[in-house]
C-alpha positions as CSV (number, residue, x, y, z in Angstrom):
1,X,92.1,98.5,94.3
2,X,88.8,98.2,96.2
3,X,88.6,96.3,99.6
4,X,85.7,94.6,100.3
5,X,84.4,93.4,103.9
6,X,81.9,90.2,104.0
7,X,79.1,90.8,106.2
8,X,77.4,87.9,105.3
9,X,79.0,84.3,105.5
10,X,78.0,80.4,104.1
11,X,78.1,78.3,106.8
12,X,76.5,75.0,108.5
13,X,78.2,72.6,110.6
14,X,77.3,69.6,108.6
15,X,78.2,69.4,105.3
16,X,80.4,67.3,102.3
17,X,82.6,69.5,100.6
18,X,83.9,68.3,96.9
19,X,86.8,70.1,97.0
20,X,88.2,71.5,93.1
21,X,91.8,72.3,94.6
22,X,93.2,71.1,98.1
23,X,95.3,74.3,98.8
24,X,96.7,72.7,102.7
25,X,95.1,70.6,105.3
26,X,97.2,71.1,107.5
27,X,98.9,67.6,108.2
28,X,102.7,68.6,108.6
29,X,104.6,69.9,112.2
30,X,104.7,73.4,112.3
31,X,104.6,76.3,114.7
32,X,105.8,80.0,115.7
33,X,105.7,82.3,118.7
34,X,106.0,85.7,119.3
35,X,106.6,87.0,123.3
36,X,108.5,87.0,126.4
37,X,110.9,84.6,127.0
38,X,110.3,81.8,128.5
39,X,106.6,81.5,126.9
40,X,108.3,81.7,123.2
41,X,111.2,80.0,122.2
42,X,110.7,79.6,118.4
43,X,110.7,82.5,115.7
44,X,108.1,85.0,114.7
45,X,108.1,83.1,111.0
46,X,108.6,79.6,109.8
47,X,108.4,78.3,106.8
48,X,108.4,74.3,106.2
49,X,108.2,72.2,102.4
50,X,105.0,69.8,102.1
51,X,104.0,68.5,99.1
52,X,100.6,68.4,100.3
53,X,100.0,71.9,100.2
54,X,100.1,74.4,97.3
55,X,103.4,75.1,95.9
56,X,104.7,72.7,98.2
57,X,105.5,75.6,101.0
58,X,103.5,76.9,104.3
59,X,104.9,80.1,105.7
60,X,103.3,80.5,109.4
61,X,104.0,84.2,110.2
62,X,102.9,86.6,113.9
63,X,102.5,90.4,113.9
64,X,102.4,91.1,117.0
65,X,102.1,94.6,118.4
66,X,101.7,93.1,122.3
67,X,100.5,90.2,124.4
68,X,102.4,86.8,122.9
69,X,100.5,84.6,120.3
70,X,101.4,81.3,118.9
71,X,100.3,79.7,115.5
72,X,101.0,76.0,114.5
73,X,99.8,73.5,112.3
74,X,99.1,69.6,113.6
75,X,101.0,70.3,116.9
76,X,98.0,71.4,119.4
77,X,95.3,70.2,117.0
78,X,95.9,67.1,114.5
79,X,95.2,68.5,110.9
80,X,93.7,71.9,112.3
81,X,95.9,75.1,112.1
82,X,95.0,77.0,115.4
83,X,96.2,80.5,116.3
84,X,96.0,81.4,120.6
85,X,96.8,85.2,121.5
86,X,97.0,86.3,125.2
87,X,93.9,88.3,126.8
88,X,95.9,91.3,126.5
89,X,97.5,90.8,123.1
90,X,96.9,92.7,119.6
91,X,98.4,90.2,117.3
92,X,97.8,89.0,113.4
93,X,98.5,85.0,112.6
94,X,99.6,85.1,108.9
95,X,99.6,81.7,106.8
96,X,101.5,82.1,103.4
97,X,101.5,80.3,99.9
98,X,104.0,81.8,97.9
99,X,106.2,78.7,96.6
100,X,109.9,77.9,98.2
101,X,111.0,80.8,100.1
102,X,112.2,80.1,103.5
103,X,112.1,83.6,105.2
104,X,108.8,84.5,105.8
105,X,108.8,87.4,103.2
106,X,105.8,87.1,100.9
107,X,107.3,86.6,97.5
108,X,103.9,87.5,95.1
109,X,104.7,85.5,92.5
110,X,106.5,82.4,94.3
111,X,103.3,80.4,93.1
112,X,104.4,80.9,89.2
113,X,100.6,81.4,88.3
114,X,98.6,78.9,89.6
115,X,95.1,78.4,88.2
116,X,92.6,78.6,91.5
117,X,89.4,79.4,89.1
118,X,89.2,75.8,87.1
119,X,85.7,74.0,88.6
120,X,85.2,76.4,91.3
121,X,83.3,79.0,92.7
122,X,84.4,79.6,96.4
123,X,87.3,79.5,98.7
124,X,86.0,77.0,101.0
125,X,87.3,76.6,104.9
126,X,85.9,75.7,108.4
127,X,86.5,77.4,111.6
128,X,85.9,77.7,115.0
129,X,86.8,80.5,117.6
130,X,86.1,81.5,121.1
131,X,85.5,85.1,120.3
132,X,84.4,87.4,117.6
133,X,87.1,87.3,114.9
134,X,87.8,87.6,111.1
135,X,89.2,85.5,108.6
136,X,90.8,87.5,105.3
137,X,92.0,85.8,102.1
138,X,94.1,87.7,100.2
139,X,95.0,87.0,96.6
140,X,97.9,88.2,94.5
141,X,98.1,88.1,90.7
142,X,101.7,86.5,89.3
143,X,101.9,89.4,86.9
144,X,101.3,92.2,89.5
145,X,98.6,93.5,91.3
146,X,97.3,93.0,94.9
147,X,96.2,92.3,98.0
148,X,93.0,91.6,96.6
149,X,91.1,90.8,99.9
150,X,88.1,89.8,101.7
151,X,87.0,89.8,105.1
152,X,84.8,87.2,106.6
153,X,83.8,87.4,110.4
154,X,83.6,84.4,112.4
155,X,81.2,84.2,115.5
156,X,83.2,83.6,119.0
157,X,80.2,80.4,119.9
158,X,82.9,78.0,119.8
159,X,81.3,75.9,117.5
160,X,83.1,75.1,113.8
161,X,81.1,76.0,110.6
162,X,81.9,75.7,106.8
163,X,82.4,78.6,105.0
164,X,81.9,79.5,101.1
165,X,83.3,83.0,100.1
166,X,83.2,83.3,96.4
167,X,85.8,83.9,94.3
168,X,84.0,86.6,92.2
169,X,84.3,88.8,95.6
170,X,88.0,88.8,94.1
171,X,88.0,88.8,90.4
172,X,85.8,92.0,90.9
173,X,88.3,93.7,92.3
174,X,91.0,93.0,89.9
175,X,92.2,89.4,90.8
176,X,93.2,87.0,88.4
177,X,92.5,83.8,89.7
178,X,94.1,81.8,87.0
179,X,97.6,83.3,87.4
180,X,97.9,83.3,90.8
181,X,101.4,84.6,92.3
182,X,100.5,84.0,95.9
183,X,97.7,83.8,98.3
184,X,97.4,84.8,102.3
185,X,95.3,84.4,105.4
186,X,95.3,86.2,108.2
187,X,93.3,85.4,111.3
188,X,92.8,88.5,114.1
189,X,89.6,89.4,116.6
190,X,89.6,90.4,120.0
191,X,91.7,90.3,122.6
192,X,92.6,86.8,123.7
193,X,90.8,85.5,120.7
194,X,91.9,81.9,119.4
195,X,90.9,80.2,116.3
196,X,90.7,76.2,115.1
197,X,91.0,76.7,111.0
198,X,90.3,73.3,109.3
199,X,91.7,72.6,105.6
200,X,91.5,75.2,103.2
201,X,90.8,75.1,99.2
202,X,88.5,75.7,96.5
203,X,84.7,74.2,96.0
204,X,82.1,74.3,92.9
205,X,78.6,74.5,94.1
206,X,77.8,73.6,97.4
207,X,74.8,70.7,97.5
208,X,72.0,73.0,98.0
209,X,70.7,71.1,101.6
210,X,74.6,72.6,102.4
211,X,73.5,75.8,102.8
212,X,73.1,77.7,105.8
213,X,73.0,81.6,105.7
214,X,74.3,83.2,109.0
215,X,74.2,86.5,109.4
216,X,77.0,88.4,111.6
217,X,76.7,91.3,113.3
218,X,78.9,94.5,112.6
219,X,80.0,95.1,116.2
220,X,83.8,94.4,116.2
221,X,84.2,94.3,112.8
222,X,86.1,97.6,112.8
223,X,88.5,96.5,115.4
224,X,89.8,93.6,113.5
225,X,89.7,95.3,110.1
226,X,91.9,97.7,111.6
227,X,94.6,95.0,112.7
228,X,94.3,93.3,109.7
229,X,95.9,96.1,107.5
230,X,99.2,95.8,108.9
């Protein structure tokens, strides 16, 4: 299986998207915590049922090595899933859709084989963070197979962009992106790094006065590439 990091990313602050599948825009309550007591007082992994998003299930999960970092969906931003970690954490914020399970365990083929590829070209997001960070999709095939992954750094300017990362970056690597099992992101950058991440889904061709290319420098990729293994 081949990993593959993005060094260049699609984005511009003003643009339509025409989305081919909503997979979660992140309307319903949801959070989790991980640190000392009293800061945290909700699990390391929740999992909540919305129809909204795909296969009606949003597991929010932290990996959290030290420091304390919270992730939650509509609670500190309305429709915006933000991640926070302390300045002196090392900590993953893991967002999971993998069908009904309530436990925070990826199940890879909880999805039953959705079909992600149908009038689309890209994963489409928009993010904004304070510090250097990346955003990685991962992709599971229903019948096996997987992570199949790519990394796509986000500036820390504090300012949100639109991101296109195309699918064939996946099916390249072995995905099937019409028998999907499960798909995962996970957001991690430096040290105290926090992250706004605005809908998430799938796009055809982007308009072409959409486009924007911005290109990010390596330093710090290998820090969060390294977290982002775990």
């Amino acid at each position: 299986m081949r990993k593959i990091a993005v060094l260049l990313a699609f984005a511009t602050a003003f643009a339509t998207v025409g989305f081919a599948l909503t997979i979660d825009n992140f309307t319903s309550d949801q959070a989790a915590c991980v640190g000392p007591m009293p800061l945290c007082t909700l699990p390391a992994a929740t999992s909540t049922n919305d129809a909204g998003v795909l296969g009606g299930n949003r597991d929010l999960v932290i990996s959290l090595l030290m420091g304390t970092a919270f992730i939650d969906t509509n609670l500190s931003q309305p429709a915006k899933l933000t991640f926070s970690s302390s300045g002196n954490s090392d900590a993953v914020g893991i967002v999971q859709w993998d069908g009904a399970n309530a436990d925070g365990t990826l199940d890879t083929t909880g999805l039953g084989g959705v079909d992600l590829d149908t009038g689309a070209n890209f994963f489409v997001f928009e993010a904004r963070a304070d510090l250097p960070g990346t955003v990685q999709i991962r992709v599971f095939n229903q019948g096996g197979g997987g992570p199949y992954f790519v990394d796509t750094p986000i500036p820390g300017d504090n300012t949100s962009h639109l991101y296109f990362v195309p699918l064939n970056l996946f099916t390249v690597q072995g995905a099937t992106l019409t028998d999907v099992g499960a798909l995962e992101i996970r957001l991690a950058g430096l040290q105290g790094f926090d992250v706004e991440f605005e809908f998430f889904g799938t796009s055809g061709v982007p308009e072409p006065a959409s486009w924007a290319m911005m290109a990010v420098g390596l330093l710090g990729l290998g820090i969060v590439r390294r977290r982002m293994r775990a």
